[in-house]
C-alpha positions in Angstrom: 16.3 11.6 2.2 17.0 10.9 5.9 17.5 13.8 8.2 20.7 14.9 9.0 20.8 13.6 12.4 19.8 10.0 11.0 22.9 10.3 8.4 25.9 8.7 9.2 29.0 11.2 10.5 32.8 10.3 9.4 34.7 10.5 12.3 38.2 12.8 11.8 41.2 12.3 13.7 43.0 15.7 13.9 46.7 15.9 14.9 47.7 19.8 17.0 51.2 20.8 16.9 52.9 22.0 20.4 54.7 25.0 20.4 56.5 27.2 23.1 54.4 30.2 21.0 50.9 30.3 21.7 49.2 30.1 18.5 47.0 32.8 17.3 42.5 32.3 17.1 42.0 33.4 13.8 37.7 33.7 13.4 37.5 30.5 12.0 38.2 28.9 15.5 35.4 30.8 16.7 33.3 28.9 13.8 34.4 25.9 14.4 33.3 26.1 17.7 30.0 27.5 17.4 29.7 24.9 14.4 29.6 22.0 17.0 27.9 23.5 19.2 24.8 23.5 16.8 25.5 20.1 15.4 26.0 18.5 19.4 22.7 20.0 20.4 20.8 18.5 17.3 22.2 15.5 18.4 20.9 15.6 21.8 17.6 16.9 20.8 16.7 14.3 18.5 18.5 11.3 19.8 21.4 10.8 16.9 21.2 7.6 14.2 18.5 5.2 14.3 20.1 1.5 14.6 19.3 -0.2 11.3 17.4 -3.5 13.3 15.8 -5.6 11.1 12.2 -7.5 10.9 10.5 -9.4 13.1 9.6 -11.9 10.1 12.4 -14.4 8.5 13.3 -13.7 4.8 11.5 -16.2 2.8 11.4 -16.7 -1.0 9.3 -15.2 -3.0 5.7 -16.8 -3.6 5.4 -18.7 -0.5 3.0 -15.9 1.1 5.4 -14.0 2.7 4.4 -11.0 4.7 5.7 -7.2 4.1 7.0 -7.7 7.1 7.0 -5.5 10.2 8.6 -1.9 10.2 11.5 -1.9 12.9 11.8 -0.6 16.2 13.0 3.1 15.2 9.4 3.5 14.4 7.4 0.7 16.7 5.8 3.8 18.9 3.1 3.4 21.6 0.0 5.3 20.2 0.0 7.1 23.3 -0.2 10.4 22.0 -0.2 13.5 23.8 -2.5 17.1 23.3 0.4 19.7 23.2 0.5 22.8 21.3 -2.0 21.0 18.8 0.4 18.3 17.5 0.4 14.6 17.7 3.7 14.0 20.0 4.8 9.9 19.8 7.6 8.5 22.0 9.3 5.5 20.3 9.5 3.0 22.7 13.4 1.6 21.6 15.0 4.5 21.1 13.0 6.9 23.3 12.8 9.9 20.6 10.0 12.4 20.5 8.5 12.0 16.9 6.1 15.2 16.1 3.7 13.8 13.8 2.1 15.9 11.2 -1.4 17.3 12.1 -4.0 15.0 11.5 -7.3 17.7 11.3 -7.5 17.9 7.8 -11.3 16.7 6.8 -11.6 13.5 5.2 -13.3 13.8 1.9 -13.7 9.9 0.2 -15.6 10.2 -2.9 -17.4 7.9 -4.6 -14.4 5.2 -6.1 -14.9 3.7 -9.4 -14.1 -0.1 -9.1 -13.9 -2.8 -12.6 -17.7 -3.7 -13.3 -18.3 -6.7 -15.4 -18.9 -6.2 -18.9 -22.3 -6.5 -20.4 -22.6 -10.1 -21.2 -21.3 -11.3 -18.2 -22.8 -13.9 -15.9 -23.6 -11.8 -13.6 -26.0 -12.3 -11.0 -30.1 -10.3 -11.5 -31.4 -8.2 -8.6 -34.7 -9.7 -8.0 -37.4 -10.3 -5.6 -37.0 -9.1 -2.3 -33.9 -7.6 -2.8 -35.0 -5.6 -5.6 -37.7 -4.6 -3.6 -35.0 -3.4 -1.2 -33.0 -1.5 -3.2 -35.9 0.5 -4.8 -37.1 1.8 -1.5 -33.9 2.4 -0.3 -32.9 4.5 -3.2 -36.4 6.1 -2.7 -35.8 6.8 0.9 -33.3 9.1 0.0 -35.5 10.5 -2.7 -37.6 11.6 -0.1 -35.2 13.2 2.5 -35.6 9.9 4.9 -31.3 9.7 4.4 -30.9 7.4 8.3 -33.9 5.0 7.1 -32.5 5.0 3.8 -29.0 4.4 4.4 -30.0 1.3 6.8 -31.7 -0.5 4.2 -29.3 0.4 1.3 -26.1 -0.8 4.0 -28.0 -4.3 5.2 -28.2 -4.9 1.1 -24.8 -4.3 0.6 -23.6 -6.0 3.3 -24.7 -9.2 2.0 -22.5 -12.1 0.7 -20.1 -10.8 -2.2 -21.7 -11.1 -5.6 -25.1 -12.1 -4.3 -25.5 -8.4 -5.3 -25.0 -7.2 -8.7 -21.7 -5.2 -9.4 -23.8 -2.0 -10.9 -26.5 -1.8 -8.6 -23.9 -2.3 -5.4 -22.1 0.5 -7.0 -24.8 2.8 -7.1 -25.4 1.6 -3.3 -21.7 2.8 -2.7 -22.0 5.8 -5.0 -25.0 7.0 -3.3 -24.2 6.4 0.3 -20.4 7.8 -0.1 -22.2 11.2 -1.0 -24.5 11.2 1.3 -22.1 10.1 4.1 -20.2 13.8 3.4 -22.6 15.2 5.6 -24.0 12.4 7.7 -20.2 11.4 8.8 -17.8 13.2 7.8 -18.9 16.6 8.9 -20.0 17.7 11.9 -23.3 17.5 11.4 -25.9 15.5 13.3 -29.2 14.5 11.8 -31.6 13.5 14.1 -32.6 9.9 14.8 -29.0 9.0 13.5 -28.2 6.1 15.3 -24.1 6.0 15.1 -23.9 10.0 15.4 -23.9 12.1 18.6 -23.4 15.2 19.4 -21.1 15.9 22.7 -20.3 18.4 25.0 -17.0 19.1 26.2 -16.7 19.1 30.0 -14.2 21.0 31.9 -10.8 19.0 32.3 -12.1 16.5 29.3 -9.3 15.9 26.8 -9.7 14.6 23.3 -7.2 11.9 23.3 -7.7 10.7 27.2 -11.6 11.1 27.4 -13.8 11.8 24.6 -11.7 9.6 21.8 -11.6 6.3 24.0 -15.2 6.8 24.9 -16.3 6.4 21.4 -13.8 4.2 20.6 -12.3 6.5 17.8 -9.5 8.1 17.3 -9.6 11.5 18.4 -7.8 12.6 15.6 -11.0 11.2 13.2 -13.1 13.9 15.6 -10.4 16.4 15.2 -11.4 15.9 11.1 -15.0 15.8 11.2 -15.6 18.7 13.4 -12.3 21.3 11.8 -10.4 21.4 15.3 -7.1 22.5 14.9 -5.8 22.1 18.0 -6.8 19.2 20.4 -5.3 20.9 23.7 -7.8 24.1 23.1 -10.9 22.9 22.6 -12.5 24.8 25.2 -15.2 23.0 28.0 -18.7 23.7 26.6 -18.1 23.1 23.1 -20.6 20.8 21.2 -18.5 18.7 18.9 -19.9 15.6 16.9 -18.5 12.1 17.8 -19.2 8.9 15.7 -20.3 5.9 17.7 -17.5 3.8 17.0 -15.3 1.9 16.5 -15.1 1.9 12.8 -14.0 -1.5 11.1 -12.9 -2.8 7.9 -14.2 -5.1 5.3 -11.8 -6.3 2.3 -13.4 -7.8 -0.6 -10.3 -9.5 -2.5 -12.2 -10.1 -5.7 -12.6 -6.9 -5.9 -9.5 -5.4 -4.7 -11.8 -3.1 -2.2 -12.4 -2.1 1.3 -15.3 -0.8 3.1 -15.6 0.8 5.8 -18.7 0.6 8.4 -19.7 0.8 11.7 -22.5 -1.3 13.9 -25.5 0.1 15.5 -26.9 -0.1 18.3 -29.1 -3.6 16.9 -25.4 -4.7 15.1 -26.9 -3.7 11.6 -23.2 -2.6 9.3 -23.9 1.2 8.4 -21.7 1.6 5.4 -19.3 4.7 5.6 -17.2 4.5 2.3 -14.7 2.7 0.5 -11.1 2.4 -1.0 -9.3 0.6 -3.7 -6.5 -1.8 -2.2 -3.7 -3.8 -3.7 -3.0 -7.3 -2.1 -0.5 -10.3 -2.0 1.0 -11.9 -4.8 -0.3 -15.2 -5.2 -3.0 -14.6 -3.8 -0.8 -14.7 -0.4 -3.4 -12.1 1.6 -4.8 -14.4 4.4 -8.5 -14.2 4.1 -10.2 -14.4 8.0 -11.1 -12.1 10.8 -8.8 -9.5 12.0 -7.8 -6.4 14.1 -5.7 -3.7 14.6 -2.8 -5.4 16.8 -3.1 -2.9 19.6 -0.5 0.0 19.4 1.1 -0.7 16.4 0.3 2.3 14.5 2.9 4.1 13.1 3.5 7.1 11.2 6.3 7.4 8.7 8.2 4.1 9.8 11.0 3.0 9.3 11.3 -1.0 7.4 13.2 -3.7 6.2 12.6 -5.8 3.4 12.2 -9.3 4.9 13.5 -10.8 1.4 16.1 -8.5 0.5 17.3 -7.5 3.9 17.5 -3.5 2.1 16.5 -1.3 5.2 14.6 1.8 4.8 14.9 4.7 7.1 12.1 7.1 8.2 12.0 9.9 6.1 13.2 8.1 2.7 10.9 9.0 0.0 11.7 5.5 -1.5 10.5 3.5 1.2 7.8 0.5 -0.4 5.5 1.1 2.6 4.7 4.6 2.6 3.9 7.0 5.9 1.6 5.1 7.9 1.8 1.6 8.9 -1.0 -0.1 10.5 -0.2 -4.5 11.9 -3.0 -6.9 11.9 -3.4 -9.1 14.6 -5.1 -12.6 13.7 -8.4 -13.9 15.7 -9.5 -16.8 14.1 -7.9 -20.3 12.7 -7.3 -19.4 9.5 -5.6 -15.9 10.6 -4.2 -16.4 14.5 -0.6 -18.1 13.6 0.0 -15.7 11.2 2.6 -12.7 11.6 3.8 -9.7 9.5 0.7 -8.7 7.9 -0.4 -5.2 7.8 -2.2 -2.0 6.4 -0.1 0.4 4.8 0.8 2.6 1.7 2.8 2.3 -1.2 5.5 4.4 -3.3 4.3 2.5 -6.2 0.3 3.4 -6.8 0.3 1.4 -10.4 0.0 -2.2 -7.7 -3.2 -0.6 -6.3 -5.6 -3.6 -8.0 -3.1 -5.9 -8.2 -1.5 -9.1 -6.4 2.0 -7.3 -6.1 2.4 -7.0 -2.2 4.3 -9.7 -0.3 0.8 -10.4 1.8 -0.1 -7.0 3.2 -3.0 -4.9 2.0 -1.9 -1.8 0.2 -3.6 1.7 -0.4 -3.2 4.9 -2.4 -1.0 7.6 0.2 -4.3 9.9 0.8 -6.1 6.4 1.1 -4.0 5.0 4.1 -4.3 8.7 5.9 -8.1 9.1 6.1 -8.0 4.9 6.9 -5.2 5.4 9.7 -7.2 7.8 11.5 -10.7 6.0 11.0 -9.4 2.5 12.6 -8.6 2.0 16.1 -5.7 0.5 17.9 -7.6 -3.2 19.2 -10.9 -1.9 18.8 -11.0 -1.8 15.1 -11.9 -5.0 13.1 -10.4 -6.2 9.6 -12.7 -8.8 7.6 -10.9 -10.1 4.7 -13.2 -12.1 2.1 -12.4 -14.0 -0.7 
């Protein structure tokens, strides 16, 4: 349901009579008037009807690897948000509207995600050797209370070519590290010897957003999560607050219809974080290469057109196919650099979540896409989509 400034008004014509008697103001004039008065400074206040523009992709036929296309200018904002009052304020760049965005603190909390494993007597692949070597003293690592040493050796396994690692034992690797990753990343503790976890202290006339966000290359909002701050504009100089080393990126495994999230350390070893189901492109029409996040082109509750059908969704709608928070992709190699449309995003339709149903895009569960949207950064943020 739009809001009732975004709904379309009937214009009425009204015809006065002129008499030599001067008519009498019954209280209903006084209504009346007071009755536009409210309406006209709504209006004003929140800029009237968004045009209905269209995509920035052609309609193309179903199959060919079309993208979801991009969501239209009512809701292309600059992420340049601003610390006021607590909230995240946006400024659309077309239409010049002040979007309040809902308030991002809440903690992330990813639990361990159950993904398809292969049945018994399939082919699949022994842990042997030196990896099985690996994973026992990982795993026994963290037996010991040794979680940062652990959680290397465990992450450098995982991180190796898909299925070269065997579907149950990588999902104990997940299992194990997602719990343990409550507390080493997605609280505001700090362990010592962690090397993508520091602890900061505000200075005077340091804000979130301007200073302390950028210079970890995370979204402030992420630190806002992971250290229960309420309110970015009053978080008062002095204040120890945790800050992940970022920026945080993305790995999508389409075989498996998952995504992993990770950082680098300081030596470029992929410190796993957690991960997420995802739903992908029909026909297989997700473009598998090296991405980002096309800079400033997250968006939270969008508005979008349906590059096949031309049916345009406005913000607000509860029907609209890409849910609340859009995130583009921007291509940066061969295979991915021509290619437009193509983006992170929800879904009003969960059931597609491990499926080829999108028109390209990757999809994601709505509390999914949240914690994601405020984990990835705006160009700093990487996307690796495998095969």
């Amino acid at each position: 349901m739009g809001l009732q400034s975004q709904m379309t008004r009937a214009g009425q014509s009204r015809r006065y009579m002129v008499s030599r008697r001067k008519a009498k103001k019954g209280p209903w004039v006084a209504l009346f008037v007071l009755a536009v008065a409210v309406v006209g400074g709504y209006i004003m206040f929140y800029g009237g009807t968004d045009p209905a523009t269209g995509s920035d992709s052609a309609d193309q036929a179903p199959g060919n690897g079309a993208p979801d296309g991009q969501p239209g200018p009512a809701a292309a904002s600059a992420n340049n948000t601003q610390e006021r009052q607590g909230q995240d304020t946006r400024r659309a760049e077309n239409t010049g509207r002040r979007e309040v965005v809902r308030n991002p603190a809440r903690n992330p909390d990813p639990q361990p995600t159950r993904f398809d494993l292969p049945d018994e007597d399939d082919p699949a692949p022994q842990l042997t050797g030196e990896a099985r070597g690996q994973y026992e003293q990982g795993m026994q690592l963290l037996e010991d209370g040794r979680a940062i040493e652990g959680r290397a050796i465990l992450s450098e396994l995982l991180f190796r070519a898909p299925g070269s690692l065997p579907r149950h034992e990588a999902q104990a690797i997940r299992d194990r590290l997602t719990h343990l990753n409550q507390t080493l990343v997605f609280s505001d503790t700090v362990v010592e010897g962690d090397p993508i976890a520091v602890r900061h202290t505000v200075q005077r006339g340091e804000y979130l957003s301007r200073d302390i966000g950028p210079a970890f290359k995370t979204p402030y909002e992420f630190i806002m999560r992971i250290n229960g701050i309420e309110d970015a504009a009053r978080v008062p100089a002095g204040r120890p607050i945790k800050c992940i080393r970022g920026p945080i990126h993305a790995r999508v495994v389409k075989s498996e219809y998952r995504m992993d999230l990770f950082v680098q350390d300081p030596d470029g070893l992929r410190i796993y974080l957690c991960s997420y189901p995802v739903g992908l492109g029909e026909f297989d029409s997700t473009p598998a290469g090296l991405w980002r996040i096309k800079p400033r082109s997250k968006v939270v509750n969008p508005d979008w057109r349906n590059p096949r059908t031309g049916e345009y969704y406005e913000r607000d709608d509860p029907n609209i196919p890409i849910g609340e928070y859009w995130m583009a992709l921007e291509g940066l190699d061969d295979n991915t650099r021509d290619a437009q449309g193509y983006g992170i995003h929800g879904t009003n339709d969960e059931r597609s979540i491990g499926r080829q149903e999108s028109m390209g895009c990757i999809r994601m569960q709505a509390q999914h896409v949240e914690d994601v949207f405020y984990m990835l950064s705006s160009g700093d943020s990487r996307v690796e989509i495998l095969p």
